[in-house]
C-alpha positions as CSV (number, residue, x, y, z in Angstrom):
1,X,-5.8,-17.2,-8.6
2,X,-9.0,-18.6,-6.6
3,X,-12.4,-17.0,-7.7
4,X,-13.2,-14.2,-5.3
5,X,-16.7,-13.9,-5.9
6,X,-19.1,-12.8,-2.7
7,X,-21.5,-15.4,-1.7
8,X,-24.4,-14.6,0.5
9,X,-25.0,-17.2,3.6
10,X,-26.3,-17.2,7.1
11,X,-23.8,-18.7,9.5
12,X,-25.4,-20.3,12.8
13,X,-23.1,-21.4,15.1
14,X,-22.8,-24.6,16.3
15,X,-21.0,-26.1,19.9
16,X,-17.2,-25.1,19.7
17,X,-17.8,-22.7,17.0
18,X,-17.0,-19.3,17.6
19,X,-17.4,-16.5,15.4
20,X,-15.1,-13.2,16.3
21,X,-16.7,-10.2,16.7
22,X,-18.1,-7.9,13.6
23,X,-15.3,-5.8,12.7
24,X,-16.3,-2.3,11.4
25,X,-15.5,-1.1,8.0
26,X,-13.7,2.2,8.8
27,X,-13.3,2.0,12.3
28,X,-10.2,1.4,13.2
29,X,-8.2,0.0,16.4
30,X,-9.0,2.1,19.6
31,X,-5.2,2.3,20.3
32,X,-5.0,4.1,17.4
33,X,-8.0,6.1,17.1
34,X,-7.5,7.5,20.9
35,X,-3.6,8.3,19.9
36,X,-5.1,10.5,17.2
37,X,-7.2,12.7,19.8
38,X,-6.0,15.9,19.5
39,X,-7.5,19.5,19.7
40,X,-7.6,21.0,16.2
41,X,-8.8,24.3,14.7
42,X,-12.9,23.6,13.5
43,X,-14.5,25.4,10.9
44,X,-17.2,28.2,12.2
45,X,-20.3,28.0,10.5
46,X,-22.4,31.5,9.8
47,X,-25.4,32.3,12.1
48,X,-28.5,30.7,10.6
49,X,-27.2,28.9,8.0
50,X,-26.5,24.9,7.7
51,X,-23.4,25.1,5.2
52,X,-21.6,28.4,6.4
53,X,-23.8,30.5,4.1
54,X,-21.8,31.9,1.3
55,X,-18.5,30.7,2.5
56,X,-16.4,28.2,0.8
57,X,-13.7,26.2,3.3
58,X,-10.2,26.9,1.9
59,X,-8.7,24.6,4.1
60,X,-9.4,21.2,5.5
61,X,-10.0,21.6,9.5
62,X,-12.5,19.4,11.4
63,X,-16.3,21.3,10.4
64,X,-15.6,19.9,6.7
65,X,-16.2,17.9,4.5
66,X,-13.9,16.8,2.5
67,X,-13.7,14.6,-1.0
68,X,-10.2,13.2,-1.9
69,X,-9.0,11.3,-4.8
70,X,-6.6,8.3,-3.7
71,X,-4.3,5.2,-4.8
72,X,-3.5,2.5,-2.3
73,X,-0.8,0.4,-3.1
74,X,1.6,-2.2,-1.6
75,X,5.0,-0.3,-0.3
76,X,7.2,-2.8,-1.1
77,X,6.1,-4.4,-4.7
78,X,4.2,-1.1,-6.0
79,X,1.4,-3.1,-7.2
80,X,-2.1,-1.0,-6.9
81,X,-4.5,-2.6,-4.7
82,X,-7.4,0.3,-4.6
83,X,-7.7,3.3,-6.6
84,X,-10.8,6.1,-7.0
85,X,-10.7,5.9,-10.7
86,X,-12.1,2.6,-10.2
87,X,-14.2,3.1,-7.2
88,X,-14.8,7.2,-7.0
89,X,-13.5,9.8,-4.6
90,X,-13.7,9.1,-1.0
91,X,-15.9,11.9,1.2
92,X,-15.8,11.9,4.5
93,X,-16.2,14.8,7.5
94,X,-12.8,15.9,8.9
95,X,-12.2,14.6,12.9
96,X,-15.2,12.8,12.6
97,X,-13.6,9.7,12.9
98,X,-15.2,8.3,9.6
99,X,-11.9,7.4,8.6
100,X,-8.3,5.4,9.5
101,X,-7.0,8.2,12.0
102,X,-3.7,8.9,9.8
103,X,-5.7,9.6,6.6
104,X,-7.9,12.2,8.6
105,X,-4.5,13.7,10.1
106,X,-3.0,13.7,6.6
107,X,-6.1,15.2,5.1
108,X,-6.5,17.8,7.9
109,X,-4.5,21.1,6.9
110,X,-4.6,20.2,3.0
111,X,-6.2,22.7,0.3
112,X,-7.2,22.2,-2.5
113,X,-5.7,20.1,-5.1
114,X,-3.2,19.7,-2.5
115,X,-1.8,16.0,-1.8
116,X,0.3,13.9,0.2
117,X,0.9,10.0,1.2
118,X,0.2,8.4,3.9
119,X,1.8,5.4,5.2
120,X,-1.0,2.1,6.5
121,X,0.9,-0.3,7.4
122,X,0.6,-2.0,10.4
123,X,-2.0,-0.7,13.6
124,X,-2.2,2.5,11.4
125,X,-4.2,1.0,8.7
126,X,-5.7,-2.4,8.1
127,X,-3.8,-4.1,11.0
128,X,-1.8,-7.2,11.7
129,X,-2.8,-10.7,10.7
130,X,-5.1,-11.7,13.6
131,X,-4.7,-15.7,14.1
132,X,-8.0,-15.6,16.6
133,X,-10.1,-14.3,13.2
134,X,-9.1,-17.7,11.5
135,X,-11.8,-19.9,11.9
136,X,-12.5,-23.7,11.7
137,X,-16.6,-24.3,10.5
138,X,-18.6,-27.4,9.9
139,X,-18.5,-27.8,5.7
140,X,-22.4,-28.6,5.7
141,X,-22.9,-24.7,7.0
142,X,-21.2,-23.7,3.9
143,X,-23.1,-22.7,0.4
144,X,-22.7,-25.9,-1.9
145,X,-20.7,-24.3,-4.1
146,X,-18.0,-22.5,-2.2
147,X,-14.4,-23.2,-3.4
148,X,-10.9,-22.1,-1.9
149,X,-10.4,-18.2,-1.9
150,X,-14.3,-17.4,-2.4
151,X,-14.8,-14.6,-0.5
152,X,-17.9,-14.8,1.8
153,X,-20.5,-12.5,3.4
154,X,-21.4,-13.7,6.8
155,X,-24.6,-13.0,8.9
156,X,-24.4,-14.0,12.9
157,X,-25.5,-12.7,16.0
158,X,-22.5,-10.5,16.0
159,X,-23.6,-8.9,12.9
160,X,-22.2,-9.0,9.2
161,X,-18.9,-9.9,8.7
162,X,-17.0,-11.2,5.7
163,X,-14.3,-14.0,5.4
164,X,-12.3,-15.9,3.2
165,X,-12.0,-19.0,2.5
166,X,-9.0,-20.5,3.6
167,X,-8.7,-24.1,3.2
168,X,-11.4,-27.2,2.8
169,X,-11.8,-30.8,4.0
170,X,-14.4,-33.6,3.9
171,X,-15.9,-31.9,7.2
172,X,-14.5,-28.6,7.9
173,X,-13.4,-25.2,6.3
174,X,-11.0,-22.7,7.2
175,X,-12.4,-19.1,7.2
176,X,-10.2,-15.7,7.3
177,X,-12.3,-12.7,8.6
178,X,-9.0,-10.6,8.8
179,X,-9.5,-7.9,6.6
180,X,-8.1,-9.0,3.0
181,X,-5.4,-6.3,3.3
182,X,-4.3,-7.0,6.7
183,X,-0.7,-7.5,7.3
184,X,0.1,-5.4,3.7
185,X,2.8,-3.2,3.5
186,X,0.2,-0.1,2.6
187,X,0.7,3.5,1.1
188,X,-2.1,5.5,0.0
189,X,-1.7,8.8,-2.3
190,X,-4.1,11.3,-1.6
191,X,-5.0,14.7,-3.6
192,X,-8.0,17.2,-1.8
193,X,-10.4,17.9,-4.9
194,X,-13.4,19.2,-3.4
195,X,-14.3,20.6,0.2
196,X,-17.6,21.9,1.7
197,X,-18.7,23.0,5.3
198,X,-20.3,19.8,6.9
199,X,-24.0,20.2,7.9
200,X,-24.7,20.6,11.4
201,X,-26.9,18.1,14.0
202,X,-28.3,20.5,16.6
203,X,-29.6,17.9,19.5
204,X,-32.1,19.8,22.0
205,X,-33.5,17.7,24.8
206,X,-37.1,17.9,25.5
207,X,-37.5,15.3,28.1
208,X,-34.9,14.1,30.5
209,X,-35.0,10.4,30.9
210,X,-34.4,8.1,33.9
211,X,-29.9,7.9,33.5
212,X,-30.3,5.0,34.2
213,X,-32.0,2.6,31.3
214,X,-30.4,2.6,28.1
215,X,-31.2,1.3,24.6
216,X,-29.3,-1.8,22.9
217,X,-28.3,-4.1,20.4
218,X,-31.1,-6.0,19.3
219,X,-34.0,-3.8,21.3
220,X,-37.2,-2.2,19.2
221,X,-37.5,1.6,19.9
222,X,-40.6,4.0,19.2
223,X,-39.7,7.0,18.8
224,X,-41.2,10.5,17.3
225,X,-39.5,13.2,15.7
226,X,-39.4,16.6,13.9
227,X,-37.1,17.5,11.1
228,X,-36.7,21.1,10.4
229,X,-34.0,23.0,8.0
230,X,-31.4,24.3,9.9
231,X,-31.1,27.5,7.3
232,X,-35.1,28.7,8.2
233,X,-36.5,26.2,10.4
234,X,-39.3,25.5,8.2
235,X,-40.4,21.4,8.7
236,X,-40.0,19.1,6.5
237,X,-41.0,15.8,7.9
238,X,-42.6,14.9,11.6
239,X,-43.7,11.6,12.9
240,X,-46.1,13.6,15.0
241,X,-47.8,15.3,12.3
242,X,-49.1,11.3,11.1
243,X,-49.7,10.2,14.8
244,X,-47.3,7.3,14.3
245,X,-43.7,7.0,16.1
246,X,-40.7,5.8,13.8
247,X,-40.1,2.1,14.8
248,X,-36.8,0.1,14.3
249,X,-34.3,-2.3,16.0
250,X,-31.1,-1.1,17.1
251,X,-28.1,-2.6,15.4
């Protein structure tokens, strides 16, 4: 089998080269993640406290946060692709859409040490091989050591994204940027092991602005802020308190 190993590059696109659009880790297809919408029960936190106070979740509802134990695996062959041993539980907040909507649904309702599979293939999971995410790119733009099946980490406009490569030529490579288990056959095993009430994020508008003018990709925002324990209120951090706004660029 080709050598896999990641190879950090920047990318800059050249006429009649297009990159596709930066393809988010865990966010999956809007079909799917819209057919998933639906109104479940949501774990009530105790008054003044950021974790429920005493109580310990005995189910998995959206409010949680769960941590499972898993095994993905091809359906057909049997072959494990992904497992936790190797890689560590997965935590994630129920209904928070951190996840591929069927593993939040499967999760959702377990307790634990309960378990269950959960069926990927197709839109559910990783998707359908994409031909529009198989690129043709100039060879020069390449690292001077890339061979076939190298698995590359991309930086654009759009973002990161990763791809693999495909095929090579005197001028031109072939780059995949579907996701390496697109187009599987996928069944992941899941087990609950540990479960917690998620923190809260209490949002409290102090200054309306115009509704009209709206920050994006790429634009530098100054911003100050206050952070304050949810269980007490005391403060534990505030931009104002040093006179200096928190500066970054979106995206």
């Amino acid at each position: 089998a080709a050598a896999t190993t990641a190879a950090a590059m920047r990318l800059r696109a050249r006429a009649g080269v297009h990159l596709p659009a930066a393809m988010p880790r865990l966010r999956p297809p809007a079909a799917v993640a819209a057919a998933a919408c639906v109104e479940r029960p949501r774990f009530a936190h105790s008054a003044g406290s950021a974790f429920g106070g005493a109580e310990q979740p005995s189910v998995a509802i959206e409010g949680t946060r769960a941590t499972i134990e898993f095994e993905l695996r091809n359906a057909d062959t049997g072959e494990v692709l992904d497992t936790s041993e190797e890689k560590g539980p997965l935590t994630f907040e129920v209904g928070a859409n951190e996840v591929f909507p069927c593993v939040d649904d499967a999760v959702n309702g377990l307790t634990l040490g309960q378990g269950r599979d959960v069926d990927l293939r197709g839109a559910g999971g990783f998707g359908e091989v994409d031909s529009n995410r198989i690129k043709e790119v100039p060879i020069e733009q390449l690292p001077d050591d890339v061979e076939v099946g190298m698995q590359l980490q991309l930086r654009s406009e759009q973002g990161v994204m990763r791809a693999i490569v495909k095929t090579i030529d005197a001028k031109t490579a072939t780059l995949d940027f579907n996701h390496p288990f697109a187009g599987m056959p996928l069944m992941m095993s899941i087990k609950l092991v540990n479960l917690v009430a998620a923190p809260r994020v209490e949002k409290d508008v102090v200054a309306q602005g115009d509704g009209s003018t709206f920050p994006k990709r790429g634009d530098k925002l100054a911003m100050h802020y206050t952070g304050t324990l949810a269980s007490d209120g005391s403060k534990f951090d505030s931009s104002r308190d040093r006179g200096e706004p928190f500066e970054f660029t979106i995206g």
